[in-house]
C-alpha positions in Angstrom: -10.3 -20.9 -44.7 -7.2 -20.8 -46.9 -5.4 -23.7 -48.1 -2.7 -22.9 -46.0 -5.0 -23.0 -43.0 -6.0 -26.1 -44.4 -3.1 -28.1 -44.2 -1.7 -26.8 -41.2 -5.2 -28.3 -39.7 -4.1 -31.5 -41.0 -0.5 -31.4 -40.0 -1.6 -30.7 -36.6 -4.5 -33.4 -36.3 -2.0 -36.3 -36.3 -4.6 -38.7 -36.9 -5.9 -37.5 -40.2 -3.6 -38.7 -43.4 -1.6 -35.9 -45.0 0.3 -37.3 -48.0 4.0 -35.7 -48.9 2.9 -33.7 -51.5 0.9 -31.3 -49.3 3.5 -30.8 -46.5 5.8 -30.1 -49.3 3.1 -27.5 -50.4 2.9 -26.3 -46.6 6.4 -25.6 -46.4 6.8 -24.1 -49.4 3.9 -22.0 -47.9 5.7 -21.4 -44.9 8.9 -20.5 -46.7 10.9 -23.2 -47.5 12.6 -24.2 -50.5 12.8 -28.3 -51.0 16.2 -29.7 -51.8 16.8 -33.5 -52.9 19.7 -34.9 -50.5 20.4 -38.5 -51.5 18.1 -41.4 -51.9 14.6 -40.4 -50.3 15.8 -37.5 -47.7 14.8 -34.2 -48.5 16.1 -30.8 -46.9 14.0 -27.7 -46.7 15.7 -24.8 -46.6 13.9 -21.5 -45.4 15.4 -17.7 -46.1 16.7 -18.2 -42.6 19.1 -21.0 -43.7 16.9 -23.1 -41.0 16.5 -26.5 -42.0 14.0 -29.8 -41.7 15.3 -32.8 -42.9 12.7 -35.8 -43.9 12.9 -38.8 -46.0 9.6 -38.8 -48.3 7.5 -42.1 -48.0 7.5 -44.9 -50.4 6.1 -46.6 -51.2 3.2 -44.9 -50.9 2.2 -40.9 -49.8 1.2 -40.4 -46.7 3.6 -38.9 -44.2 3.8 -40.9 -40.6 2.6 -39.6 -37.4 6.6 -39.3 -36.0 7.2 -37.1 -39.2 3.9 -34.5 -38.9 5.0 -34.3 -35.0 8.5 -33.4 -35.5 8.1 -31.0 -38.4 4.8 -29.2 -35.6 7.7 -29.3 -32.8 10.4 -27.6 -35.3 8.1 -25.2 -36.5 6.4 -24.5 -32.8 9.9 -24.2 -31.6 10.8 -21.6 -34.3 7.3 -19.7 -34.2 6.5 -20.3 -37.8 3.7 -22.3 -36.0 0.7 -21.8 -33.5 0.0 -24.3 -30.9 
């Protein structure tokens, strides 16, 4: 299994802790570029000009269950994602 395979297991299992560091990996995996808005939002960009806006966690790493679910709905909705 690759890493990507990896963590789009553990984006998916919304129980099991992903920290922010590996969804920005999976994006980046998936295509999208991370861009620093202001304070703790962050926009990822895609070829595409598609966008996913999230504010990374702090303190702390781990990326809440309302977060994985809507970045698995936006990429679902825009097939970069299975079901």
């Amino acid at each position: 299994m690759s890493r990507k395979d990896k963590l789009i297991e553990k984006l998916k299992n919304i129980d099991s802790e992903l920290k922010w560091d590996e969804l920005v990996v999976l994006l980046g995996l998936l295509g999208y570029k991370c861009i620093n808005n202001s304070g703790s939002r962050r926009l990822f960009v895609n070829s595409d000009k598609k966008k996913i806006t999230l504010h990374e966690p702090h303190p702390g790493n781990k990326v809440k269950k309302p977060y994985k679910k809507e970045v698995i709905k936006t990429l679902i909705e825009r097939g970069e994602l299975e079901k």
